[in-house]
N, C-alpha and C positions, 0 to 999 in steps of 0.2 A: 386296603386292610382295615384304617380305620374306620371307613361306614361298614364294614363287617361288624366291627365289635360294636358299635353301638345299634346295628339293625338288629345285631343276633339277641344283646339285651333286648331292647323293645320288642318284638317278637315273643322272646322267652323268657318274662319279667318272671313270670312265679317262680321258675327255675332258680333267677337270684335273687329274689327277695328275701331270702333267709338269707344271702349272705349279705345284705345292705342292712339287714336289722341285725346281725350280727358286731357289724363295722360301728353302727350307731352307739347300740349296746357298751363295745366299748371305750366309743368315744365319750360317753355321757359319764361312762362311770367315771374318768379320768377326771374330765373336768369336773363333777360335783365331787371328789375326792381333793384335787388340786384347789375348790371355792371353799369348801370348809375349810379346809387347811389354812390358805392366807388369811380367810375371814377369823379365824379361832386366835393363831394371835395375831394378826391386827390388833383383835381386840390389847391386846397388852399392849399395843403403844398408840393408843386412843390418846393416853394421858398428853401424851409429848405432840401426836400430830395433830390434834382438836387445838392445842395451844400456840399462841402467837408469839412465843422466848426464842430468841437466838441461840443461846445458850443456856445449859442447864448444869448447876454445880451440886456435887452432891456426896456422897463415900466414897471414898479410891477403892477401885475396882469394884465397883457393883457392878453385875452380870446383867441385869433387867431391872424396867425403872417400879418393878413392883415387889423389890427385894431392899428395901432402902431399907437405910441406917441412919440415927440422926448424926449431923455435922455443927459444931460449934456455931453461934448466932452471930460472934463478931466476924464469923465471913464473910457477910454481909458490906462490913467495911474494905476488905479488901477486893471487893467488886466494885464499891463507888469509886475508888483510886482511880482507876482508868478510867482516862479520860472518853474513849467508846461508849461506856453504857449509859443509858442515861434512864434505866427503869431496873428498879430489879425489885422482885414479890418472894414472899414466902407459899410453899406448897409443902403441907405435912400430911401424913399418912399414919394411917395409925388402925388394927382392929376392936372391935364392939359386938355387941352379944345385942340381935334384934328381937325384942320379945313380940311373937304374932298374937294378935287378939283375939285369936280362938285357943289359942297355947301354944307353947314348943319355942324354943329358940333358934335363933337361925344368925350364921356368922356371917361377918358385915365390914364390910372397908369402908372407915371414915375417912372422910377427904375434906381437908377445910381449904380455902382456899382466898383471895381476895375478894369480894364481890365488886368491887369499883367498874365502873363503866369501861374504863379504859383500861383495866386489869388484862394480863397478858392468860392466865391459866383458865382455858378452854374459853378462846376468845370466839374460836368459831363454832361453839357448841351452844352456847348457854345464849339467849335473848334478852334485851337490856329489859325485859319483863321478869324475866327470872333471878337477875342478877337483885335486880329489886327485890325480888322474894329474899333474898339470902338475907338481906340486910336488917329482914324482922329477923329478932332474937328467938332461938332452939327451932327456925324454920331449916328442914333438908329439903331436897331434890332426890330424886331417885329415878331408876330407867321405866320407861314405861311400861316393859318386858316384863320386868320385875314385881308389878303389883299384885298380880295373886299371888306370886309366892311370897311374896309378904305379909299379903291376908289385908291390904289398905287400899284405900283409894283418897283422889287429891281431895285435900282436907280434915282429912280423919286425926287424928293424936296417937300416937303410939310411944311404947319405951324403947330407949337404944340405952347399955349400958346404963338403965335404973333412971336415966333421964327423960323429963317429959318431950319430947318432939312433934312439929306439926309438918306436915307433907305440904308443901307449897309449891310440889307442881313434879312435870315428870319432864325429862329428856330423850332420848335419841339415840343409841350407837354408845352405851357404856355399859351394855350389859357382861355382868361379871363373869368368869371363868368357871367359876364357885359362890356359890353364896352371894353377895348384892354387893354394888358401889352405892354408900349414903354420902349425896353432895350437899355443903355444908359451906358457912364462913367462917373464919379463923376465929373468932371470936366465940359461936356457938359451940365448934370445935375441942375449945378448950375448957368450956364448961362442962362438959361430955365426960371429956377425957382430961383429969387435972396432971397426967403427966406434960402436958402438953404445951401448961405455963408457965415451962422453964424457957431459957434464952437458946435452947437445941432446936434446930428440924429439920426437916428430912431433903429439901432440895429449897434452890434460891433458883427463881427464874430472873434470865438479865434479858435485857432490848439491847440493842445497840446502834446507835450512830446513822452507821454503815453496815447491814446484815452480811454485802460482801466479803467482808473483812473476820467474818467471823471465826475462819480457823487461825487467823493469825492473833488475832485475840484471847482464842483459848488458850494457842501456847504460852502469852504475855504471862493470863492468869494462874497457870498450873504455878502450885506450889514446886519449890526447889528445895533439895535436902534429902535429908533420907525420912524425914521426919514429914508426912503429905498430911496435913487434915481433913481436907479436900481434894476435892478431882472436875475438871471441869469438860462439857461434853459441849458441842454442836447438838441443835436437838436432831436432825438427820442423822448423826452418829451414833444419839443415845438408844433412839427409833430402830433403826437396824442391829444395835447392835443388841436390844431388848428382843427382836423378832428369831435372831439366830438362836441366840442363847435356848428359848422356846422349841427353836425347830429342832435343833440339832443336839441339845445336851439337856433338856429336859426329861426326853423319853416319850413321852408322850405325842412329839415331832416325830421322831423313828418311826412311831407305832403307825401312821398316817401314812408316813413316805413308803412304806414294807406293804401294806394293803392295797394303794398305788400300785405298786407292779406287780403287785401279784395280778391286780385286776388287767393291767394292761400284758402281763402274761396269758391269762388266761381268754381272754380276747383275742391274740394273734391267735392263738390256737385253735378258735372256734372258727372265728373269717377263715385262717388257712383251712381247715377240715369242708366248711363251708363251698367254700370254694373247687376244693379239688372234688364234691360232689358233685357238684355242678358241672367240671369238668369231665366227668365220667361219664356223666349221663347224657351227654354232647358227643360220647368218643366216637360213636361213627358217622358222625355228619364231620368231626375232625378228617377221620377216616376216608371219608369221600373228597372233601378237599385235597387232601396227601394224593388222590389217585387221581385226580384232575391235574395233579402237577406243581400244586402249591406246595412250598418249602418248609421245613420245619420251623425256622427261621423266623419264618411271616406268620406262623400260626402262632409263634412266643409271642410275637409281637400282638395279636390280636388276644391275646389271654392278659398281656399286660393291662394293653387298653381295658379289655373289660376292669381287670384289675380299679386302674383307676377311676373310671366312672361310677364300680359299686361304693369305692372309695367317696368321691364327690356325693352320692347319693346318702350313704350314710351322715357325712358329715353334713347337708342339709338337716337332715331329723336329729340329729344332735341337735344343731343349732336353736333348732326352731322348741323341742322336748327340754333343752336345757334352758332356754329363756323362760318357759313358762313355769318351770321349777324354782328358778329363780325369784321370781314374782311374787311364788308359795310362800318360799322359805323366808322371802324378807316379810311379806304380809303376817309372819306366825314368831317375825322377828328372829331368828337365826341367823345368825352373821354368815355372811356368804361374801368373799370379794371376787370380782370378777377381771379383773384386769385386762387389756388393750394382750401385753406381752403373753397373758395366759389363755384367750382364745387362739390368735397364734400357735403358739406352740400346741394346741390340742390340735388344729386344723392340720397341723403338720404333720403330728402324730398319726392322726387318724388314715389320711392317706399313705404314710407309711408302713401301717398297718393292711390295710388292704395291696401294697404292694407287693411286700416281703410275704402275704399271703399266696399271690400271684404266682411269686417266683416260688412258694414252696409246692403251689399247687402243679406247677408245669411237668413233674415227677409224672402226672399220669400221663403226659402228651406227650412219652415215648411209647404208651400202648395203642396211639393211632396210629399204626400203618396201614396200609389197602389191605393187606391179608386178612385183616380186622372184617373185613364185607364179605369175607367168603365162609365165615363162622357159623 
């Protein structure tokens, strides 16, 4: 029965080729719906996973690490107390008004940061060439993404906030939500932006010791009282717990997840429809089998099989139509994540998909019986 279902494919491929490009269809949409999703906010915890901190202290109960508040500067002191850390940086946050050199203004996240060599904030983003840049005065960074819409290229001078700034180079994987991240050092920063010279800011990155030891450290450091000034995260904790917030209570997460199944609704629907024409259009060679002797039983079983091999089929041209879509989207810079656990689950899907279509299609494989031939 199983060289049936796949002779009778091969034989009768155009008969299922609608239903494999059906299956494909949507499998691709799943996944490039699931790649932009992770990829969109990812982007919101670029900050914490580009950076090398163990720990990240900053507002009690901040939701996302791009909703900060500033926290008192002598916390600072109550991080060197433990004996654990043995680094701890300042990272403020703050927005600015980018004036384009053709006109218009355009809103803008300052981000000042350490520039030192061995500075933890975006240790694994910035190159000790760039880190260099920061260290000339009113020099920024910005994403490479980002240069037309800001009207510059590396080198050029432009205003942020009525300040003179010069572009010293571009980065990789920070492009904004909205409007631009301007990378900066603390120092520039605060020329910029003179709220920003007071003793307040917005997060302290700590190193520690022992990074094992880093949730027992947090609990050490949390403030006691009712009275918290502070809050202290794992950057894994702060990471996820910025990426839910996004998905789930944003809104703009929902609106993703709802289009998701709609698409993977609207996909079983077409593979099953798919499918059960195919079977129809087979029903007296079903037909002729039934009168040779074959059992209904064995004929499910050969509609399953085809099942999963349109299944298999489709998810091949998924695979192969979503890599090279991938390739597009990161070439024209769009954040796309692709994950290990997120091809999985689409493969899963997909054949899922074609199976539950299988089984909705097998409805017409009670109108093969042999009386079928005498029609």
């Amino acid at each position: 029965m199983v060289s049936l279902a796949r002779a009778s494919l091969i034989y009768e491929w155009r008969r299922f080729l609608p239903a494999v490009l059906a299956v494909a269809f949507a499998g691709l949409l799943v996944q490039v719906q699931l790649s932009l999703l992770l990829g969109m906010f990812s982007s919101v915890g670029v900050y914490i996973d580009r950076s090398s901190a163990d720990l990240w202290v900053g507002y009690p109960a901040t939701q996302s690490v791009d909703l900060a508040r500033p926290i008192p500067g002598k916390t600072e002191n109550n991080l060197w107390a433990h004996p654990e850390v043995t680094a701890v940086e300042r990272f403020t946050w703050t927005m600015a008004d980018w004036q384009r050199p053709g006109g218009g203004k355009l809103s803008a996240v300052l981000i000042g940061i350490d520039p030192r060599p061995q500075a933890m904030t975006f240790a694994t983003l910035l190159t000790p060439a760039l880190r260099q840049e920061l260290t000339v005065p009113s020099t920024v960074l910005v994403d490479e993404s980002d240069l037309e819409k800001l009207g510059i290229k590396i080198g050029d001078y432009a205003e942020l906030s009525g300040k003179r700034v010069r572009i010293g180079g571009t980065v990789n994987g920070m492009r904004a939500m909205g409007g631009a991240n301007i990378l900066t050092s603390l120092n520039t920063a605060r020329r910029i932006d003179p709220n920003l010279r007071n003793d307040a800011t917005d997060y302290f990155l700590a190193r520690l010791r022992d990074p094992s030891r880093a949730e027992l450290v947090r609990d050490q450091l949390q403030p006691a009282g009712t009275f918290k000034p502070f809050q202290v995260w794992t950057a894994e904790e702060f990471s996820i717990q910025s990426q839910v917030y996004w998905l789930f209570e944003s809104g703009a997460g929902s609106g993703f997840l709802f289009s998701s199944a709609l698409g993977l609704l609207v996909g079983i629907v077409i593979t099953s429809q798919t499918l059960m024409a195919a079977i129809v259009a087979a029903l007296r060679e079903y037909a002729t089998l039934r009168a040779l002797g074959v059992s209904s039983s064995s004929l499910r079983a050969v509609i399953l099989e085809q099942s999963f091999w349109v299944g298999l089929a489709g998810l091949v041209i998924t695979a192969v139509v979503g890599a090279l879509l991938v390739m597009a989207a990161r070439h024209a810079h769009i954040a796309l994540e692709v994950p290990v656990w997120g091809c999985l689950a689409t493969g899963t899907l997909v054949l899922g998909i074609a199976l539950l279509s299988g089984l909705s299609a097998l409805r017409a494989l009670n109108q093969a019986e042999p009386s079928t031939l005498l029609r």
